[in-house]
C-alpha positions as CSV (number, residue, x, y, z in Angstrom):
1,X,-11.8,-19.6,24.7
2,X,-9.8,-19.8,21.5
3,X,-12.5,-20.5,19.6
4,X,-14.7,-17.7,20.9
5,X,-11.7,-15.4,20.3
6,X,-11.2,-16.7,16.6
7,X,-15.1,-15.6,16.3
8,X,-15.2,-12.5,18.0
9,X,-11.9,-11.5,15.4
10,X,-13.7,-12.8,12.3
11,X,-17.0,-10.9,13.6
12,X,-14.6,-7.2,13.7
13,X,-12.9,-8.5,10.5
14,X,-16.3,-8.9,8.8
15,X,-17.4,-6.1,10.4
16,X,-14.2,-3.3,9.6
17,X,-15.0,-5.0,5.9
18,X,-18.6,-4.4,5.8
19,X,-17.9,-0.8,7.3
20,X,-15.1,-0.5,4.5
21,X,-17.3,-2.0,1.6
22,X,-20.2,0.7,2.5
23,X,-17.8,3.6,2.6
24,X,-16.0,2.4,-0.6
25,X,-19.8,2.1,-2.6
26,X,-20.4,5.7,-1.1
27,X,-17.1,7.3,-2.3
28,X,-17.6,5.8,-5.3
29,X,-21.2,7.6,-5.7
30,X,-20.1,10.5,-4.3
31,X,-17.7,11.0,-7.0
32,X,-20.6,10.1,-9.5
33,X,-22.9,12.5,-8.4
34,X,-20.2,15.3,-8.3
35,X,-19.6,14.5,-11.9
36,X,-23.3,14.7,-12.4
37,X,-23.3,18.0,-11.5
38,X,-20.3,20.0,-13.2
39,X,-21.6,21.7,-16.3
40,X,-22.4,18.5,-18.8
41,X,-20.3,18.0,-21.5
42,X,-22.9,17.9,-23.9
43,X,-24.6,21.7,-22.0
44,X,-27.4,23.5,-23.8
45,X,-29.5,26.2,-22.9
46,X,-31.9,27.6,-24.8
47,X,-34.4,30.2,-23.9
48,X,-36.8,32.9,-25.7
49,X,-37.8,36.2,-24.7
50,X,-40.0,38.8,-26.2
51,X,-40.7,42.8,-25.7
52,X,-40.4,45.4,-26.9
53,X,-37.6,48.0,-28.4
54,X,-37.5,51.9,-30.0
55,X,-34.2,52.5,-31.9
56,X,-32.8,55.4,-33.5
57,X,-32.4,55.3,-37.2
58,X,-30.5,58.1,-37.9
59,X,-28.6,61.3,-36.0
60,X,-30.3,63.9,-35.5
61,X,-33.3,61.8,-35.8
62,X,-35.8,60.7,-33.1
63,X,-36.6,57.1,-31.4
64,X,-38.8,55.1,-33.3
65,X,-42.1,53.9,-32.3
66,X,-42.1,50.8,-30.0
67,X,-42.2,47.6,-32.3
68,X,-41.6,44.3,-30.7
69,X,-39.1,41.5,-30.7
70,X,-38.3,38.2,-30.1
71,X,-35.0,37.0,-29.1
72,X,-33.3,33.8,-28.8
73,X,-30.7,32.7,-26.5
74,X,-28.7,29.3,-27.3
75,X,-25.4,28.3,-25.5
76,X,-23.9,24.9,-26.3
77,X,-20.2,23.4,-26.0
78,X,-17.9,23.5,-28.9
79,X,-14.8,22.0,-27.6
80,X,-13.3,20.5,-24.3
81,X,-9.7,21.0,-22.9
82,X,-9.3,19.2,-19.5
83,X,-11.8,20.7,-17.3
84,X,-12.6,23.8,-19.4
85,X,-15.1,23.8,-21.9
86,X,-15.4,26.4,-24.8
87,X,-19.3,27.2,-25.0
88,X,-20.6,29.5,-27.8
89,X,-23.3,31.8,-27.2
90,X,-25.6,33.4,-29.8
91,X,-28.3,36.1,-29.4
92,X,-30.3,35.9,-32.2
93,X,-33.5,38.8,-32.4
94,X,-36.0,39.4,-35.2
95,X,-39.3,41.5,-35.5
96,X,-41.9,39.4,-35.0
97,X,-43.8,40.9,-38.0
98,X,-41.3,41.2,-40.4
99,X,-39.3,38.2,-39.1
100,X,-36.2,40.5,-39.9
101,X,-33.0,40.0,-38.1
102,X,-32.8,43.6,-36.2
103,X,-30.1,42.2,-34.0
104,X,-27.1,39.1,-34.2
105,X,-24.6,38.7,-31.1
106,X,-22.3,35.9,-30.7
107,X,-19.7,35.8,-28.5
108,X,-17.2,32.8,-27.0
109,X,-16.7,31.8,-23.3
110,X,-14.2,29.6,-21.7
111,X,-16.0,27.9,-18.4
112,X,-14.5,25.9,-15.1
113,X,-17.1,22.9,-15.8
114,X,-16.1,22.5,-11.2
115,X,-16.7,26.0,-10.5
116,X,-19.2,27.2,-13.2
117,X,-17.1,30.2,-13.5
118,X,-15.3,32.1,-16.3
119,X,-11.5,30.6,-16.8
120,X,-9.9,34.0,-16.8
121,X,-12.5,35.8,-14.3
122,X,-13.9,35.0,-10.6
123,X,-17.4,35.8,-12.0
124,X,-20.2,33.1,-12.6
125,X,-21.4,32.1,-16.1
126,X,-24.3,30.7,-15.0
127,X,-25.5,29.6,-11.6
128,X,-24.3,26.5,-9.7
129,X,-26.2,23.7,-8.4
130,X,-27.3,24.7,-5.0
131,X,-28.0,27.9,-5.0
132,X,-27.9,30.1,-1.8
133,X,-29.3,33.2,-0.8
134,X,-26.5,35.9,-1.5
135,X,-25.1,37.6,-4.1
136,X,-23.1,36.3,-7.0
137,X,-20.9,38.0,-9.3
138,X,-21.8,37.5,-13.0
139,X,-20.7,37.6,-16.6
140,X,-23.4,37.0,-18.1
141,X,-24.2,36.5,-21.7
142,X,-27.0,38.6,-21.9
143,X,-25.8,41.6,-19.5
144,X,-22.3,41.9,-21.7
145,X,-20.6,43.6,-18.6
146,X,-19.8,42.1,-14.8
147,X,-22.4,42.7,-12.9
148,X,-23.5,41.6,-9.5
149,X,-26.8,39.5,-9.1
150,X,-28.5,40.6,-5.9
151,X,-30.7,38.1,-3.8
152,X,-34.0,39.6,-3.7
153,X,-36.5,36.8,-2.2
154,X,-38.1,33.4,-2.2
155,X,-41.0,33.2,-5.4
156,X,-42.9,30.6,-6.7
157,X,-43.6,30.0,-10.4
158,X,-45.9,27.4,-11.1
159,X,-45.6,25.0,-8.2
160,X,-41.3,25.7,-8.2
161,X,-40.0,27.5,-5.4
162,X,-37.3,30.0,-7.2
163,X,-34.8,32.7,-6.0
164,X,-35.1,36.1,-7.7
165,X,-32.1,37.8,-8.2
166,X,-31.5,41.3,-9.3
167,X,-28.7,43.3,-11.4
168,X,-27.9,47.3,-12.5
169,X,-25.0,48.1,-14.5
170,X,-24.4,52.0,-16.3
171,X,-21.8,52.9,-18.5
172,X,-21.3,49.8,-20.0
173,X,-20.0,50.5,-23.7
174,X,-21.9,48.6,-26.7
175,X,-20.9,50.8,-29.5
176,X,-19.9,47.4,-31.1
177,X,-23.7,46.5,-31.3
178,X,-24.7,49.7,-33.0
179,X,-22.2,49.3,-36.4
180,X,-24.6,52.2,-38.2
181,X,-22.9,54.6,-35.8
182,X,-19.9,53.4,-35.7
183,X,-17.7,56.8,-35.4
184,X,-20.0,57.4,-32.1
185,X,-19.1,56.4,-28.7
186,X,-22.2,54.3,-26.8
187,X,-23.2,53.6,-23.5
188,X,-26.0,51.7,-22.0
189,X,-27.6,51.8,-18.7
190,X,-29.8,48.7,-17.4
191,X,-30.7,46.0,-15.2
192,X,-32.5,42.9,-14.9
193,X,-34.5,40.0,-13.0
194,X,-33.6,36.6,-12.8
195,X,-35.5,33.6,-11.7
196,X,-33.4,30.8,-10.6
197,X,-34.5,27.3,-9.5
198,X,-31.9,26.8,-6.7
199,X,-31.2,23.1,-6.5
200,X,-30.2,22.7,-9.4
201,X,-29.6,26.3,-10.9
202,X,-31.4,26.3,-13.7
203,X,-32.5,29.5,-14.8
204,X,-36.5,29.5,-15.6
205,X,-37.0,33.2,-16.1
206,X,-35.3,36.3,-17.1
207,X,-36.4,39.7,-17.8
208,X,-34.3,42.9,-18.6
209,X,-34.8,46.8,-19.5
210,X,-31.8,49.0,-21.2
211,X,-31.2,52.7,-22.4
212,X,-28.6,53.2,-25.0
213,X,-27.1,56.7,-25.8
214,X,-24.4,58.6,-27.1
215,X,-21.8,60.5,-25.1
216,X,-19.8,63.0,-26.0
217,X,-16.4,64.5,-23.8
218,X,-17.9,62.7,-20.9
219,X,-21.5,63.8,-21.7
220,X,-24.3,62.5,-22.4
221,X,-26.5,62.7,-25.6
222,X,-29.4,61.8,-27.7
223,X,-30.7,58.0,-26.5
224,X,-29.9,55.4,-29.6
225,X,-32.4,52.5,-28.2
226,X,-34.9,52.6,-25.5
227,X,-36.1,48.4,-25.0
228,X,-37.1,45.6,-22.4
229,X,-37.4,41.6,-22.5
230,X,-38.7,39.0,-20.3
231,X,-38.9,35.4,-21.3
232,X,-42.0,34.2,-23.1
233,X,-44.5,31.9,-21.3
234,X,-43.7,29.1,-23.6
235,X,-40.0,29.0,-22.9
236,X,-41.1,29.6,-19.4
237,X,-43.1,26.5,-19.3
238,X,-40.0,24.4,-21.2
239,X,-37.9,25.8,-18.1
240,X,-39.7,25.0,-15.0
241,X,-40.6,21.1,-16.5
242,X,-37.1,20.9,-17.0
243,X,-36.0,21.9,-13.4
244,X,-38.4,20.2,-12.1
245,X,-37.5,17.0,-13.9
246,X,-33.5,17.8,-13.0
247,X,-34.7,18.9,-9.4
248,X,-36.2,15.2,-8.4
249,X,-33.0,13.3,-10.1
250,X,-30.9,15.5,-7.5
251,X,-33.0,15.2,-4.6
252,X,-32.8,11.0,-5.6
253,X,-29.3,11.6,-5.5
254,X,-28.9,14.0,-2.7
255,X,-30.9,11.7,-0.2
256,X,-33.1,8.6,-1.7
257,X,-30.3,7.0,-3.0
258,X,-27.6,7.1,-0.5
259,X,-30.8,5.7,2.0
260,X,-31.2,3.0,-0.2
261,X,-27.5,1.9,-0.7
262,X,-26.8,2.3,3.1
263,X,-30.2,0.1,3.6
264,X,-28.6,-2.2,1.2
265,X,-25.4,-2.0,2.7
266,X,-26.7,-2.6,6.0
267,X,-29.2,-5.5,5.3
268,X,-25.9,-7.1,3.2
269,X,-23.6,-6.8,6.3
270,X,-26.7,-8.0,8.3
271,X,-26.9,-11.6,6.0
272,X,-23.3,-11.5,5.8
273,X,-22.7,-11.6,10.3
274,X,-26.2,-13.2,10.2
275,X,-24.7,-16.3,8.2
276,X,-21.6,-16.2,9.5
277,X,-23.1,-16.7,13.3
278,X,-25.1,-19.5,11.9
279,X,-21.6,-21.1,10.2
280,X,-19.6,-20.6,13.6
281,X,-23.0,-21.8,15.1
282,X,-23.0,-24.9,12.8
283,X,-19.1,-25.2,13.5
284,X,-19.0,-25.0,17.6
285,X,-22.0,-27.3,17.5
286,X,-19.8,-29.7,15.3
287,X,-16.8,-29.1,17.8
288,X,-18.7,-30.3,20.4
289,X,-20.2,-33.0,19.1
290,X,-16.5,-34.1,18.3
291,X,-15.4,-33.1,22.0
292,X,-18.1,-35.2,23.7
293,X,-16.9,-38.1,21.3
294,X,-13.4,-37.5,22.0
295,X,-14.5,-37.8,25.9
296,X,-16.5,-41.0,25.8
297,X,-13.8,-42.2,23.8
298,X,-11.5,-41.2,26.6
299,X,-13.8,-42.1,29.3
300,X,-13.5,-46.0,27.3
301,X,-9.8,-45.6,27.5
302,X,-9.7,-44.5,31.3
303,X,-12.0,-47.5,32.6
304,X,-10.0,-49.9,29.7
305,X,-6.5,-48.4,31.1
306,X,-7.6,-48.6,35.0
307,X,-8.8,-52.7,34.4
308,X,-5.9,-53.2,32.5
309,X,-2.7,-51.1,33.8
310,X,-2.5,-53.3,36.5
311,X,-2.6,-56.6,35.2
312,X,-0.2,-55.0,32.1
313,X,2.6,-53.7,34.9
314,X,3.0,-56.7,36.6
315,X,4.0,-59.2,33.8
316,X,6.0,-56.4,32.3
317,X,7.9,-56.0,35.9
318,X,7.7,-59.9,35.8
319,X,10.0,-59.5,32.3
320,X,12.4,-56.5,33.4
321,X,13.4,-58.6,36.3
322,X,14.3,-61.8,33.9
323,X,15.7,-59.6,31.5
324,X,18.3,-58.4,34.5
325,X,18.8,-62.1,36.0
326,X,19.9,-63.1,32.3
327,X,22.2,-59.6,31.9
328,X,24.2,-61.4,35.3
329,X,24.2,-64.8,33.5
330,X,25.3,-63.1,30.3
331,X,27.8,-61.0,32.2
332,X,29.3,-64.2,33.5
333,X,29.5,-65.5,30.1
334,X,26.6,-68.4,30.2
335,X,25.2,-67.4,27.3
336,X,27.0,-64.9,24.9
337,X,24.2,-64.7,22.3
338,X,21.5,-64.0,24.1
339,X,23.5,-60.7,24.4
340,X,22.2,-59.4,20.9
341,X,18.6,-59.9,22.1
342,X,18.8,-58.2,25.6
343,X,18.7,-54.6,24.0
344,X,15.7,-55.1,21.9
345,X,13.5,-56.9,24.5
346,X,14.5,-54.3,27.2
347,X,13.6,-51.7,24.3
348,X,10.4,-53.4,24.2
349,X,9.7,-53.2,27.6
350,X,10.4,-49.5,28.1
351,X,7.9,-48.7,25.3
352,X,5.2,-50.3,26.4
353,X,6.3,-48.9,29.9
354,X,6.2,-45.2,28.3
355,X,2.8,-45.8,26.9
356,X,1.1,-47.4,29.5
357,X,2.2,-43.7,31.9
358,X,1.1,-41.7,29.1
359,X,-2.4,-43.3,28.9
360,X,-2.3,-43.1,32.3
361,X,-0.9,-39.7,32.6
362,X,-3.6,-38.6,30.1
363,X,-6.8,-39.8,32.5
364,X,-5.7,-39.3,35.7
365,X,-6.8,-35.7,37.4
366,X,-4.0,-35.1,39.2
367,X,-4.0,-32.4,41.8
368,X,-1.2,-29.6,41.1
369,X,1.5,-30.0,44.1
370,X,3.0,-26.7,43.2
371,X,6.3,-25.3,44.8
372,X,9.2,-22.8,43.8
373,X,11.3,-24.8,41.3
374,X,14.2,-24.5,39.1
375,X,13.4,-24.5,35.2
376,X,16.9,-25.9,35.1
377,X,16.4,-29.3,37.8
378,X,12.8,-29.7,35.5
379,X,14.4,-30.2,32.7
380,X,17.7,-32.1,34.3
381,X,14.9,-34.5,35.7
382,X,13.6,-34.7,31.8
383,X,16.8,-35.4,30.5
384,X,17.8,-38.4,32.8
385,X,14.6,-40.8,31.4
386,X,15.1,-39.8,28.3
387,X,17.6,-42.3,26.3
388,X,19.4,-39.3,24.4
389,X,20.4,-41.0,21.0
390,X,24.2,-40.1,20.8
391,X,23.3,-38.5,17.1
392,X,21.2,-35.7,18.8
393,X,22.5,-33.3,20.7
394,X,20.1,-31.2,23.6
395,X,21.3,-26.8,24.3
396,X,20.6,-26.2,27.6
397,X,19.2,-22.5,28.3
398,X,22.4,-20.4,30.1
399,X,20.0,-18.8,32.1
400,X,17.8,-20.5,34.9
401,X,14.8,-18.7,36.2
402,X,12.5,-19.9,39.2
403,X,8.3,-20.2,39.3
404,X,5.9,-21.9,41.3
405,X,5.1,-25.3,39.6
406,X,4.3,-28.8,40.0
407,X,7.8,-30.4,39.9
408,X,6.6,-34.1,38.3
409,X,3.9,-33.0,36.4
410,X,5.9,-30.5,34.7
411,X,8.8,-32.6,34.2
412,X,6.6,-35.0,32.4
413,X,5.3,-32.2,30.1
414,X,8.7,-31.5,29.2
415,X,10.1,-35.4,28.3
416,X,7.0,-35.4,25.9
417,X,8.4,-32.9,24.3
418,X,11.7,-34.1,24.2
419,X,10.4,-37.3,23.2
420,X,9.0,-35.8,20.5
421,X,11.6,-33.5,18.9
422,X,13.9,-36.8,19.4
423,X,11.2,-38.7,17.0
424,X,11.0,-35.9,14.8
425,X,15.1,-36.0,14.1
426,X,14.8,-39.7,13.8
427,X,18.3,-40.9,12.8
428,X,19.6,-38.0,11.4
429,X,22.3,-35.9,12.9
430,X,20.1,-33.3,14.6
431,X,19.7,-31.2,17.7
432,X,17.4,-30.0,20.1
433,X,17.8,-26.1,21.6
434,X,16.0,-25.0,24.7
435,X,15.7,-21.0,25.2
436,X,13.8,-19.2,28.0
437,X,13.4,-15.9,29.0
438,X,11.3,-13.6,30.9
439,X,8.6,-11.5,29.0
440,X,5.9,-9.1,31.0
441,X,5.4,-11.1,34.1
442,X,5.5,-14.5,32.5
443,X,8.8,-17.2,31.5
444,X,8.7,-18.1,28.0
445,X,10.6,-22.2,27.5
446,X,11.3,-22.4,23.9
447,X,12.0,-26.0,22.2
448,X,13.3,-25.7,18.7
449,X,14.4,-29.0,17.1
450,X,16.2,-29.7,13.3
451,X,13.9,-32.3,12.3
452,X,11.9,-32.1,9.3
453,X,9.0,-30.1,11.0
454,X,5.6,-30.5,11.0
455,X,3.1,-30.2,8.1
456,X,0.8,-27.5,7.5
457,X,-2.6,-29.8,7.3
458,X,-1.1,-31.2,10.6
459,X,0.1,-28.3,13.1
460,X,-3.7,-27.5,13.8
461,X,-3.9,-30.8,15.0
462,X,-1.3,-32.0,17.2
463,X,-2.8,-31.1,20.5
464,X,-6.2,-32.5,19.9
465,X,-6.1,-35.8,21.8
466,X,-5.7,-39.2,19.9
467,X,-4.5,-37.7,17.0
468,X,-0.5,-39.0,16.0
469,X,1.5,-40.0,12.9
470,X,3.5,-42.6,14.4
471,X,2.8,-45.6,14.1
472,X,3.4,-46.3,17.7
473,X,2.0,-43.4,19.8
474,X,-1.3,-43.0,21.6
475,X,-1.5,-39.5,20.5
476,X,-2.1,-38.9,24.1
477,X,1.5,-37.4,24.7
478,X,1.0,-33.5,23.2
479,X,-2.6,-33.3,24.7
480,X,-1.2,-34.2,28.1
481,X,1.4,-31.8,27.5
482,X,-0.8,-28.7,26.9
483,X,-3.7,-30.1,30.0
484,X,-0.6,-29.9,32.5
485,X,0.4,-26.5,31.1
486,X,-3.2,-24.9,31.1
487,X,-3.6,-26.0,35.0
488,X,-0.6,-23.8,35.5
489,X,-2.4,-21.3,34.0
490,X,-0.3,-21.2,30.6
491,X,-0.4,-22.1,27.4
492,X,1.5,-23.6,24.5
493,X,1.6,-23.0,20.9
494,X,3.9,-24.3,18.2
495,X,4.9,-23.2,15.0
496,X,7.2,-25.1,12.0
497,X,9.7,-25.1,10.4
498,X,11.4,-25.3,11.9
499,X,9.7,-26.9,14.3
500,X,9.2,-24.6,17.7
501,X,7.4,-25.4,21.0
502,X,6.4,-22.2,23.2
503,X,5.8,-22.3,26.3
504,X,4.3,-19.1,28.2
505,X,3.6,-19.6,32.2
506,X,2.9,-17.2,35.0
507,X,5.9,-15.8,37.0
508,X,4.1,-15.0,40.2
């Protein structure tokens, strides 16, 4: 039973630190991929569009004819502090005849690289990963105002699902982009169309129409520039390979990934219980092999012990009785000398007396005769055949407490123990303390001695039978000890130092 507990435990132990192993690997990721997808440290965005535009070239004048443009938008970081990044963003146009400049914005944002947003604004720079159907409030770079991206529907450009989204602004003052009329107030009216890849965000498409003009006291005036831009097919192309590309490392992330480390995980926890069934396996095989050796051994010792126990007792009652005819001859002073000698043969005697019981104690099945007894007249009984060294001294619990037990047999459990605290003393001044007390329905005996106490490579042994460090025990004494408490339904454990023998047995 022990044994199967000890694997079931290392089976929940493994198990909580497979479990914890898994979860760990997976927080770990998780904070990877969210890394992965704040705004990059190294972001840059670059995307053309082309049109066309009519400006006004003078006051009083009228729009020019339509020409075209080409524009180019590039953002890129310029500096990092903490989790804010300082991204510059250039609009660069020319005439796509002339190649001349006819238009040269550049402006510098602060961006949440968590959020995606503006440091000093609620509004979106650009769109987030995971893009949902709603609206978002921008700041964009190429709208110059806050404006509000509507969700318009579900599109498809060239085998990418996209969201479109749509935006109107008025009144929106760009006389800074018009330096030739500088002394002129200007306000442009607009909107756009943005294609957005909504995994990952990634813009593939933008297109956008604005109306500049001058107002005066509140009214309006002549128009200064009449235009529109979409992005160019080749920039278009660049776009939706890229979000593509981006959109398949996130879905690896998102969902093949995690499957494969929790497969992993899994099929590692699976070797791990898998092996460690075959160890405990390998190990209960082993501990029965040993067990059944341990019993044939024991079953040699029980047929030696019955042939022999007889034919042992009688020459040893045949020497106690000598030794007592000599202790009257010595008493009546026939011999003085032979009173050195009497001690250590009666010694003798006694031990091979004590070992011969313990053998026998050991492989004898003897049925329990169980009655209501005193713990106190148990261990009173102990106490009287026990020869108590006069160095050692024995604390008696102050409190007695009553159970239904075999009288003898428990008696004999507790002189082994005695016997054995006494040995574990040895000649030392020392003493032995017995406690009990009454703990949820069972009595708890407690034998603590002030001996040395007992090893470490040793404490897991001392109830296995045969196994002893004297040089004269059987190794037989301990085991009984634990058989006669087990058939009252208890158990014993021990722990050192100091050394401590508890006993735990049912009170009803």
């Amino acid at each position: 039973m022990a044994l199967c507990a000890n694997i079931l435990m290392n089976f929940k132990i493994k198990l909580v630190i497979g479990v914890l192993a898994i979860i760990s690997v997976m927080i770990i990721y998780e904070l990877f991929v969210n890394e992965i997808k704040k705004i990059p440290l190294n972001y840059e965005y670059i995307a053309e569009q082309e049109g066309q535009d009519r400006v006004l070239n003078s006051l009083g004048g009228n729009l020019s004819e339509p020409f075209g443009i080409r524009e180019t938008l590039r953002e890129n970081v310029i500096n990092m502090t903490g989790n804010i990044l300082e991204i510059n963003s250039t609009i660069l146009g020319r005439d796509p005849v002339t190649n001349k400049i006819v238009f040269d914005d550049t402006h510098i944002f602060f961006v949440d690289r968590t959020t995606w947003k503006h440091q000093s604004m609620n509004e979106y720079f650009t769109f987030p990963p995971n893009v949902q159907k709603e609206d978002y409030d921008f700041f964009h770079p190429m709208i110059f105002s806050e404006t509000p991206f509507v969700f318009e529907r579900v599109d498809n450009i060239d085998g990418l699902d996209v969201y479109d989204f749509s935006c109107k602004y008025s009144g929106v003052d760009v006389s800074s982009d018009h330096p030739e009329f500088s002394s002129k107030k200007i306000l442009s009216d607009g909107g756009c169309t943005i294609s957005v890849e909504p995994v990952t965000g990634i813009m593939v498409s933008f297109s956008k129409y604005w109306d500049d003009y001058f107002v005066n006291n509140g009214v309006r005036g002549a128009d200064v520039e009449i235009g529109e831009k979409h992005t160019t097919e080749y920039s278009k192309n660049i776009l939706v390979n890229t979000a593509k590309s981006t959109k398949t490392l996130y879905y690896f992330l998102d969902l093949v990934f995690p499957s494969l480390i929790a497969i992993v995980g899994i099929a590692i926890l699976f070797v791990a219980l898998l092996f460690d069934k075959t160890k405990n396996q390998a190990k209960i095989i082993i501990q029965t092999q040993n067990e059944v050796i341990k019993k044939e051994k024991l079953s040699v010792v029980g047929e030696l012990t019955a042939r022999i126990s007889h034919d042992l007792r009688n020459p040893l009652s045949a020497i106690r009785l000598t030794i007592q005819t000599i202790e009257i001859r010595v008493n009546n002073k026939l011999d003085p000398k032979l009173e050195e000698y009497l001690p250590i043969i009666n010694d003798a005697v006694s031990r091979i007396n004590h070992q011969i019981n313990q053998v026998l104690g050991f492989v004898k099945t003897m049925p329990l005769d169980k009655k209501l007894v005193s713990i106190s007249n148990i261990l009173d009984d102990s106490i009287k055949n026990i020869n108590i060294p006069k160095n050692i001294s024995v604390i008696l619990p102050e409190n007695d407490f009553s159970l239904m037990a075999d009288r003898i047999q428990m008696s004999v459990a507790f002189t082994n123990i005695l016997l054995n605290a006494i040995d574990e003393i040895g000649e030392n001044e020392g003493s032995i303390t017995i406690r009990t007390r009454s703990e949820k329905n069972n009595l708890i005996i407690e034998f603590e001695d002030s001996g040395d106490g007992i090893s470490k490579e040793n404490i897991s042994k001392i109830f296995e039978p045969l196994f002893t460090t004297k040089q004269n025990g059987t190794g037989l004494g301990l085991s009984s000890v634990r058989a006669i408490i087990e058939s009252h339904g208890g158990s014993i454990s021990v722990k050192s130092p100091p050394t401590v023998f508890s006993i735990s047995l049912p009170q009803n």
